[in-house]
C-alpha positions as CSV (number, residue, x, y, z in Angstrom):
1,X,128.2,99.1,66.9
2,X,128.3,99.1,70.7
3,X,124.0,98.8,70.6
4,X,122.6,95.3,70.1
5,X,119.8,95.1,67.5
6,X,117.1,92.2,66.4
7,X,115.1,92.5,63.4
8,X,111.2,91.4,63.6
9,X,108.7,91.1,61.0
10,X,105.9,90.5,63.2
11,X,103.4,89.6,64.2
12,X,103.1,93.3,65.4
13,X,102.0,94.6,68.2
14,X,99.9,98.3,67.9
15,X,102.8,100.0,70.0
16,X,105.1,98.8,67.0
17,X,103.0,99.7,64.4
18,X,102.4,103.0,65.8
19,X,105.9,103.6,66.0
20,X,106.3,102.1,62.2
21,X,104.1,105.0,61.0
22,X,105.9,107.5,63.0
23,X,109.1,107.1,62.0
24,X,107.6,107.1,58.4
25,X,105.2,110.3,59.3
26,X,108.4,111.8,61.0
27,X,111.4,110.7,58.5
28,X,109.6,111.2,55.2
29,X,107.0,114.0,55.6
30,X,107.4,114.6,51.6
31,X,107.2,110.8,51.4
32,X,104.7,109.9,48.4
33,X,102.9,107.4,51.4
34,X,103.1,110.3,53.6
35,X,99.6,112.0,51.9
36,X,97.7,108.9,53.6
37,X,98.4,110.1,57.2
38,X,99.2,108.2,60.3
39,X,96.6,106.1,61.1
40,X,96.0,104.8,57.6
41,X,100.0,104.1,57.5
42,X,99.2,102.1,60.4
43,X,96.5,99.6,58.5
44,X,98.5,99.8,55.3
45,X,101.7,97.9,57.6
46,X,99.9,95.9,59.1
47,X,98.4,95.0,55.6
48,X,101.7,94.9,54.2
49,X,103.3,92.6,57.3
50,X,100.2,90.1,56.8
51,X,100.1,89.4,53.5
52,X,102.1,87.0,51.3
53,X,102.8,89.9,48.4
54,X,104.8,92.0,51.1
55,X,107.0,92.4,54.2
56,X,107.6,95.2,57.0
57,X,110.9,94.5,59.0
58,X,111.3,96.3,62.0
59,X,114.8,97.0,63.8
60,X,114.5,97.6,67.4
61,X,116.9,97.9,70.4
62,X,117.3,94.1,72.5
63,X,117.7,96.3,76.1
64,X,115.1,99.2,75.5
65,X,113.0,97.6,72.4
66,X,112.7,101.1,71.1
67,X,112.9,101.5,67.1
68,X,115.7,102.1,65.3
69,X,114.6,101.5,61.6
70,X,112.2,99.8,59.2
71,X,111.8,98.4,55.4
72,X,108.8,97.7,53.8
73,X,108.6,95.4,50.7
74,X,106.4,94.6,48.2
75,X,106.5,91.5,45.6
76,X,103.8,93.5,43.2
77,X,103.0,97.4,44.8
78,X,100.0,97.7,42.6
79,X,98.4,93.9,43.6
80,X,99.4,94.9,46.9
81,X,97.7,98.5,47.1
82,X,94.7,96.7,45.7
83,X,94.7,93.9,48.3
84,X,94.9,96.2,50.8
85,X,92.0,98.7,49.1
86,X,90.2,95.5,49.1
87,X,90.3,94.6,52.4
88,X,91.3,97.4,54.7
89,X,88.9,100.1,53.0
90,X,86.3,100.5,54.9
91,X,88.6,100.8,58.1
92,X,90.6,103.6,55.9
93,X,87.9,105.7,54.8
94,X,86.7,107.0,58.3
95,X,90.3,108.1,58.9
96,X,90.6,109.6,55.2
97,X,88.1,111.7,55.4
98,X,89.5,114.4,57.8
99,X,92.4,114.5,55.1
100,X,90.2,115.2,52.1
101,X,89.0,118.7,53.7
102,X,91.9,119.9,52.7
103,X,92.1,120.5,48.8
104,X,96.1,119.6,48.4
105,X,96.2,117.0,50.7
106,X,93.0,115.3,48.7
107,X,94.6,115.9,45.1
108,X,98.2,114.2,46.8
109,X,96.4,111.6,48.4
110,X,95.0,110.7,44.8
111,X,98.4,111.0,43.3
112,X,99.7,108.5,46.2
113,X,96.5,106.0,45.3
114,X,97.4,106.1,41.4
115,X,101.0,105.4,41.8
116,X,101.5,101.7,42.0
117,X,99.4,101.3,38.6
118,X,101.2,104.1,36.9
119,X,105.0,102.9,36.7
120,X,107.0,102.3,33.5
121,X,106.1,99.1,32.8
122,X,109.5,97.4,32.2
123,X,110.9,98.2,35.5
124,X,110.2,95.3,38.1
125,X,106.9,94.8,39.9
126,X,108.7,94.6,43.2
127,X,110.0,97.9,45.4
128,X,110.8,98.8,48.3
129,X,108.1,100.9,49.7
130,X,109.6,102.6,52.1
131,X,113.0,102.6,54.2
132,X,113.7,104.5,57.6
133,X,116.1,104.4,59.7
134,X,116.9,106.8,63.0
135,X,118.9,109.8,62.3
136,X,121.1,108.4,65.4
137,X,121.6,105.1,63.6
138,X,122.6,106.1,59.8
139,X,125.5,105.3,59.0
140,X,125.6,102.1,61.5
141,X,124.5,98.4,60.8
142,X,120.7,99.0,61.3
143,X,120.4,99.8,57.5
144,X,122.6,97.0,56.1
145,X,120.9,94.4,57.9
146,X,117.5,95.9,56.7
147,X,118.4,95.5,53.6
148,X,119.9,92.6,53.3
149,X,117.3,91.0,55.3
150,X,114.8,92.5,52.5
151,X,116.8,91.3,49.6
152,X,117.1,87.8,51.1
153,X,113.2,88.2,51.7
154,X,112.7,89.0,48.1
155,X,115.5,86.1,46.5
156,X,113.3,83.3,48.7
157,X,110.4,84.6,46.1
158,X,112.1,84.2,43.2
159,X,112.1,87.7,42.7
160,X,114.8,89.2,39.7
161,X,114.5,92.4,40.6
162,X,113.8,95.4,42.8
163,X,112.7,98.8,42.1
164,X,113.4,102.5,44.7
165,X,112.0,105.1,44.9
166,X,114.2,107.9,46.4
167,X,113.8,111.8,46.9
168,X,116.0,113.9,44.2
169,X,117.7,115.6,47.9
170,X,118.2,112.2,49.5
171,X,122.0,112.2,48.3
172,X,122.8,109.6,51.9
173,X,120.0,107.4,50.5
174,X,121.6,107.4,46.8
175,X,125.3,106.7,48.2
176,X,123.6,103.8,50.2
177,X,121.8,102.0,47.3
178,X,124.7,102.9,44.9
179,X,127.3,101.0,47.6
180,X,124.7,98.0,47.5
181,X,124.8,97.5,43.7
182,X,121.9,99.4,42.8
183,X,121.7,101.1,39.4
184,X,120.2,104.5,38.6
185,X,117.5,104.2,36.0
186,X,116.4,107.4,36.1
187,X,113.3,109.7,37.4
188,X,110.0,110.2,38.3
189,X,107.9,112.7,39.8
190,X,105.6,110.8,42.5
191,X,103.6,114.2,43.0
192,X,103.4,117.0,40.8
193,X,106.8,118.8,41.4
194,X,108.4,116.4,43.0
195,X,111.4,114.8,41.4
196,X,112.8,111.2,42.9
197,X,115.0,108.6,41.4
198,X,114.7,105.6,40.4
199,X,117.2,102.8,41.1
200,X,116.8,99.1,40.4
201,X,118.4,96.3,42.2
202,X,119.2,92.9,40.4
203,X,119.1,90.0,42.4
204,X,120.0,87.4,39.5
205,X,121.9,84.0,40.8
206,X,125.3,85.9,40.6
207,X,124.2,88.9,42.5
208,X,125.5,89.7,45.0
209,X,123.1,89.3,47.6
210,X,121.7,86.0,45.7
211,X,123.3,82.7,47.2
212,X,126.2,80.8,45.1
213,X,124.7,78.3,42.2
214,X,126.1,75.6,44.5
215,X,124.2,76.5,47.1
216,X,121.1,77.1,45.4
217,X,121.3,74.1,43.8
218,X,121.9,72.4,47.2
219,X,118.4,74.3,48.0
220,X,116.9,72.8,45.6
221,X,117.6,69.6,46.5
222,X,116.6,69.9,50.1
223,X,113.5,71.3,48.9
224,X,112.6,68.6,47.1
225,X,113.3,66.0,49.4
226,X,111.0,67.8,51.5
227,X,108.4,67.3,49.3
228,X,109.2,64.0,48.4
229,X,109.4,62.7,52.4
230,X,106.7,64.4,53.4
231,X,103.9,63.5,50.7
232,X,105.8,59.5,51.6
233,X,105.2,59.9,55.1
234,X,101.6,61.6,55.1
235,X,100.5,58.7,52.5
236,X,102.0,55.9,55.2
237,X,100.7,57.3,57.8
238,X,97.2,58.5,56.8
239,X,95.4,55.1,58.8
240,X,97.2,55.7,62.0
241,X,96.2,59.3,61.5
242,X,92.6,58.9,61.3
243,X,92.8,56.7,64.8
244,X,94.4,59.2,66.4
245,X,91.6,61.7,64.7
246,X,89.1,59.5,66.5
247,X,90.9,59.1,69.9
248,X,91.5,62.4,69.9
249,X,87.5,63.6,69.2
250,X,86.2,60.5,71.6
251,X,88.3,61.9,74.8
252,X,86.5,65.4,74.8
253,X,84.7,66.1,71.5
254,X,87.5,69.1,71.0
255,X,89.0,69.9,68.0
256,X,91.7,67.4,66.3
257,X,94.2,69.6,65.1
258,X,96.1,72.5,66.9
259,X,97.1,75.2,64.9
260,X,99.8,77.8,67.0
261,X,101.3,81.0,65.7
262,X,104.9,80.6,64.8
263,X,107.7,82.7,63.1
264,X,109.3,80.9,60.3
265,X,112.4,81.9,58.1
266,X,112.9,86.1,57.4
267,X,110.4,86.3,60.9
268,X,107.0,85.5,58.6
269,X,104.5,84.1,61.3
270,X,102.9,80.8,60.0
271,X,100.5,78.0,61.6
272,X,102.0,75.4,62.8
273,X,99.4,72.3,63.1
274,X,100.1,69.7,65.3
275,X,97.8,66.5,66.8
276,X,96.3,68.2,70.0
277,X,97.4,67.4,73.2
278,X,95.8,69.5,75.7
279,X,92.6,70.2,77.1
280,X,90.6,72.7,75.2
281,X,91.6,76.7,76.0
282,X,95.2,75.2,77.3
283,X,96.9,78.5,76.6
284,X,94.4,80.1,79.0
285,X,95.8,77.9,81.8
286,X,99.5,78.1,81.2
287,X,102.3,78.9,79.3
288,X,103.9,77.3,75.9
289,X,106.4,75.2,77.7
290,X,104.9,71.6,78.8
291,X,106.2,69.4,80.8
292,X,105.4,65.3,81.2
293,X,103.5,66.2,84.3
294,X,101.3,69.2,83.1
295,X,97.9,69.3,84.0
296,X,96.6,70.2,80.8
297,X,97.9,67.4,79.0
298,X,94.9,64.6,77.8
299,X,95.4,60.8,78.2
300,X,95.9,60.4,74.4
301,X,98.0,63.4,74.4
302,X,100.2,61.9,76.4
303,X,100.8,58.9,74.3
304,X,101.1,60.6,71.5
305,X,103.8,63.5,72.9
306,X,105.9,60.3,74.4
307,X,106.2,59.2,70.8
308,X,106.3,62.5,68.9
309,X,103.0,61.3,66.9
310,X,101.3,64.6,67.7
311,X,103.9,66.6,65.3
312,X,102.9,64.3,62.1
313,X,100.5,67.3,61.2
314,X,103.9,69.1,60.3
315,X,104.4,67.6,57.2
316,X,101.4,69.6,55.9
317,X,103.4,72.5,56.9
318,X,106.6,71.3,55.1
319,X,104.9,70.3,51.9
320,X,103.2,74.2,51.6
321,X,106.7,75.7,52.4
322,X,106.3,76.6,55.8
323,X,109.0,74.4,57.4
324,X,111.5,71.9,56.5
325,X,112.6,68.1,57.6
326,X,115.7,69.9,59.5
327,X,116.0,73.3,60.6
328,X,115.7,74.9,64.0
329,X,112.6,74.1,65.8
330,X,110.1,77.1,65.1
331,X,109.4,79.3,68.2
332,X,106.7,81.7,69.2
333,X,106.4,85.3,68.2
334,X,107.4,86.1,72.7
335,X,110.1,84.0,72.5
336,X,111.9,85.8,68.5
337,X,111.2,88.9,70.2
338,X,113.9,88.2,73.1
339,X,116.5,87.2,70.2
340,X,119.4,88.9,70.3
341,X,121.0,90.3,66.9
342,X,123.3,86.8,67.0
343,X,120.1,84.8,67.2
344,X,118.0,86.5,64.6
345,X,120.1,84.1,62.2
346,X,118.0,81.6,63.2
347,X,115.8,83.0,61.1
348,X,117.7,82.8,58.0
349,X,116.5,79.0,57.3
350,X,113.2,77.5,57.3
351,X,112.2,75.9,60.5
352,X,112.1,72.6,60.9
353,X,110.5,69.3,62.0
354,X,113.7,68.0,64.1
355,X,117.5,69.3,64.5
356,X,120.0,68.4,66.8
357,X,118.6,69.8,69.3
358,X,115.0,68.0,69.3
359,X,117.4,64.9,69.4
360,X,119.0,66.2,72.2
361,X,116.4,67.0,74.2
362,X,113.6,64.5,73.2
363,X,113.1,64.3,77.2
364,X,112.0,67.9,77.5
365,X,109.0,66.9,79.1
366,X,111.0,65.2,81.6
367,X,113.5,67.7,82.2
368,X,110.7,70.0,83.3
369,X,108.8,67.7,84.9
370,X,108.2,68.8,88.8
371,X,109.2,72.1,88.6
372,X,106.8,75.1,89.8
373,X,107.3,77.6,87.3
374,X,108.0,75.3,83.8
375,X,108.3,78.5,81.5
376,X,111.6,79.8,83.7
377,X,113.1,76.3,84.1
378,X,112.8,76.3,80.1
379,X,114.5,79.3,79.9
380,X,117.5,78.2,82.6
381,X,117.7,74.7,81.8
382,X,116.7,73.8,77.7
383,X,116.5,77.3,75.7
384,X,120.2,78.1,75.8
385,X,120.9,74.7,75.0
386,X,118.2,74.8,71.9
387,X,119.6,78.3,70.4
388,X,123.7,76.8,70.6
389,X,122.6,73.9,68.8
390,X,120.3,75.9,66.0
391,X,122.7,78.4,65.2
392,X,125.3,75.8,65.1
393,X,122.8,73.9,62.5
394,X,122.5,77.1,60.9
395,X,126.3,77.5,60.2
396,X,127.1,74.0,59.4
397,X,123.6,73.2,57.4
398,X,123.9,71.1,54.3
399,X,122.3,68.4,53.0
400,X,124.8,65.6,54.4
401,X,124.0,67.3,57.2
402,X,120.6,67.1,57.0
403,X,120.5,63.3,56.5
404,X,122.4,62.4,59.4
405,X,120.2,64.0,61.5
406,X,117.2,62.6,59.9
407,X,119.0,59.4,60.5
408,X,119.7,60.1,64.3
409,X,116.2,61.3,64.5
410,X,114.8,57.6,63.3
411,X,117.3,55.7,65.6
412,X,116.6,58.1,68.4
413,X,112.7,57.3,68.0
414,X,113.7,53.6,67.9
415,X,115.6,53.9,71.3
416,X,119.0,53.4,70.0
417,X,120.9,53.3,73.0
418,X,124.2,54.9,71.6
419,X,122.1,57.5,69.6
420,X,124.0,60.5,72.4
421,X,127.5,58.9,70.9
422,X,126.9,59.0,67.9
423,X,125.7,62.8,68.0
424,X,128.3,64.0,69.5
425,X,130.6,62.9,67.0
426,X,128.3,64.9,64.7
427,X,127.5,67.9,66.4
428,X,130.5,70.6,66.4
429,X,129.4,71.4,70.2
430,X,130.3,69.5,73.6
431,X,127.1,68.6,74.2
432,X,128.3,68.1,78.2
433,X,128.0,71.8,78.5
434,X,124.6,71.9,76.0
435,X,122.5,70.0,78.4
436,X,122.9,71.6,82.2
C-alpha cells in the first residue's frame, strides 16, 4: 500500500483516544458498545489500553498521524467490564446520565452492561471487542496487521482461543475472519432484535498465527534463562546494591530507584527501573538522551553510568516479564511513536537489557558529549545506528544468538580490546556504516 502505517498501543494521548471512540461511535453506530456513548467509550479504552486483561491497538498514518483503524482485546470481557466498573465508575456515571433520559437508550445501555456475563459459557473468555478500520483503508494491510498484531498479543498470554462478535449485515467482516481461520459458531442477539454472529478463532500451537513448536520451545528456553540469570545476578549482586542504595541517598537524600515509562513487546508501556543518575526533576531540565557531560548527571551517577551499574535494577524487570537479557533496548513512548511501519517489528520481541547495539555504542555518552542540542545529535548520529542493529537482532534472534551477545556484552564490560572484531564477525551489518 502506497501509505506507511505504525501500530501503537499506547500510552495514549486524549487526541487519540478521542479519535478511538469516534471511529467506533462513527463505524459501528448499531455496535453493542455503541449504547455507552462517546465519552464513556473514551474511559472504557483507556481502561482497556491500561490494564493487563486487555489491549487497544491503534493504526495511524507515519506523515499525518491521522487514524486509520483500531482492535480492542480482551483476555476475560466480563473481568474486564468489571475492572473497569470498578474503577472508572464514578468518572462514567456523570456522563451516563444524559443517556438514561432517553427510555431505549437506558434499556440498550443495560443490555450492553449485562453482556460480558451472559455468554455461552463454553465459548472462550477472550474476544475481540471491537474492530474498526477506515472505509478508505478496507481492503488494505491496516486490518491484517491489526489482527495479527492482536492474535500475537493474545498467543504471548497463553490464550487458546478467541471469540467475535459480528453484525448479521457485516458480510466484509465475515469474509475477513473466515480468510483468517475463523470458524462460525453461530448467533446471538447482543440487543433485543439484533442478530450477530459468532466466530471463534483457535490459536492452539499449530495455528496458524501461533509460532512453530521449535520456536516456542526455543521461547521457552530463553525464558527461563532469563529467570534463571537474573534471580543469579540479583542474588550476587545484592551487597554492591545496597552501597550504591546508600551512595545514591547520601549525595542528595533523592529517591534510589528511577522508574521511566517504556513500551515493551506488542507496544505495552512498562516501568523500567534503573539506579538513578540524575538530579531530582531531571526530565524537567532536559531531554531523554544524556551525554557524559550533562549537567544533570550526580557524581555517583557518573560512576555508575561509566560502568553500566545503574541498569542492575533491570533484572527486576526481566524476572516479572517485562524485558529480556537480549532484545532491543526499550525506548520511550515519543520515540515508538516516530516508528515507521518497518520499525514497529521491533516490537515483536521483548526488550532487552543489552543487544548489539548497547555493545556498539557503549560510548554513547561520549559520542554526545559537547554537542548543544544532545536529543538531535542522538537522532543524526546513534538512533539509525540503534534501530539497523535491533531489527537486524529481531530477524536473526535465537538463543545461540542470544549467548554470543551476552558473551560480548561481559568482554566488552571487561575492556576486551578486540570486542569490535569479534562483533563484526557476528553481526550481519558493516558496522563501518552503523556508527557515523
Amino acid at each position: 500500500m502506497p501509505e506507511r502505517f505504525r501500530i501503537v498501543s499506547g500510552p495514549f494521548t486524549e487526541k487519540q483516544l478521542a479519535a478511538i471512540a469516534r471511529l467506533h461511535a462513527d463505524e459501528v453506530p448499531d455496535g453493542f458498545l455503541s449504547s455507552l456513548g462517546e465519552p464513556v467509550l473514551r474511559l472504557l479504552y483507556r481502561h482497556a489500553a491500561g490494564s493487563r486483561l486487555g489491549v487497544v491497538l491503534l493504526a495511524e498514518s507515519v506523515e499525518t498521524g491521522e487514524p486509520l483503524g483500531y482492535i480492542c482485546g480482551a483476555t476475560d470481557t466480563s473481568a474486564l467490564f468489571a475492572q473497569f466498573v470498578r474503577r472508572r465508575w464514578p468518572l462514567a456515571v456523570p456522563k451516563i446520565m444524559p443517556r438514561l433520559m432517553h427510555p431505549a437508550r437506558a434499556f440498550r445501555m443495560v443490555e450492553t452492561l449485562a453482556y460480558p456475563g451472559s455468554s455461552d459459557a463454553g465459548l472462550p473468555h477472550a474476544e475481540i471487542m471491537n474492530f474498526v478500520v477506515v472505509p478508505s483503508m478496507r481492503g488494505s494491510a491496516v486490518a491484517t496487521r491489526l489482527f495479527e498484531h492482536l492474535m500475537r498479543w493474545f498467543t504471548e498470554r497463553g490464550v487458546p482461543a478467541v471469540k467475535v462478535v459480528t453484525g448479521e449485515q457485516q458480510r466484509r467482516a465475515h469474509g475477513f475472519y473466515e480468510k483468517s481461520g475463523s470458524v462460525l459458531h453461530g448467533t446471538t442477539a447482543i440487543h433485543r432484535g439484533q442478530q450477530s454472529r459468532i466466530y471463534t478463532h483457535e490459536l492452539s500451537p499449530t495455528g496458524r498465527l501461533a509460532p512453530p513448536v521449535g520456536k516456542a520451545r526455543g521461547d521457552a528456553v530463553k525464558r527461563a534463562m532469563d529467570v534463571a540469570v537474573a534471580s543469579a545476578v540479583l542474588t550476587a549482586t545484592a551487597p554492591a546494591g545496597l552501597v550504591v542504595a546508600w551512595r545514591i541517598k547520601r549525595e542528595d537524600g533523592g529517591p534510589v530507584f528511577y522508574r521511566g515509562t517504556r513500551v515493551g513487546r506488542y507496544g505495552q508501556p512498562f516501568g523500567m527501573l534503573k539506579f538513578r543518575s540524575m538530579v531530582i526533576d531531571a526530565a524537567r531540565l532536559g531531554g531523554p538522551s544524556t551525554a557524559d557531560d550533562d549537567p544533570r548527571l550526580t557524581r555517583t551517577g557518573k560512576f555508575l553510568r561509566r560502568w553500566k551499574l545503574d541498569e542492575l535494577p533491570q533484572m527486576v524487570n526481566v524476572l516479572i516479564g517485562d524485558m529480556s537479557l537480549v532484545g532491543p533496548r526499550p525506548q520511550v513512548p515519543s520515540d515508538v511513536r516516530r516508528y515507521t511501519a518497518e520499525e514497529m517489528r521491533l516490537l515483536d520481541v521483548r526488550p532487552g537489557v543489552t543487544d548489539w547495539a548497547s555493545i556498539v555504542f557503549h560510548d554513547e555518552g561520549a559520542i554526545l558529549a559537547g554537542h548543544a542540542d544532545v536529543d538531535k545529535a542522538y537522532d543524526d548520529l546513534i538512533r539509525p545506528g540503534k534501530i539497523a542493529l535491533g531489527l537486524a537482532y529481531v530477524a536473526n534472534r535465537g538463543l545461540g544468538t542470544d549467548l554470543r551477545i551476552l558473551a560480548l556484552t561481559a568482554l566488552a564490560l571487561a575492556g576486551y580490546r578486540r570486542t569490535t572484531e569479534l562483533l563484526q564477525r557476528d553481526v550481519p551489518l558493516d558496522l563501518a556504516h552503523v556508527r557515523r
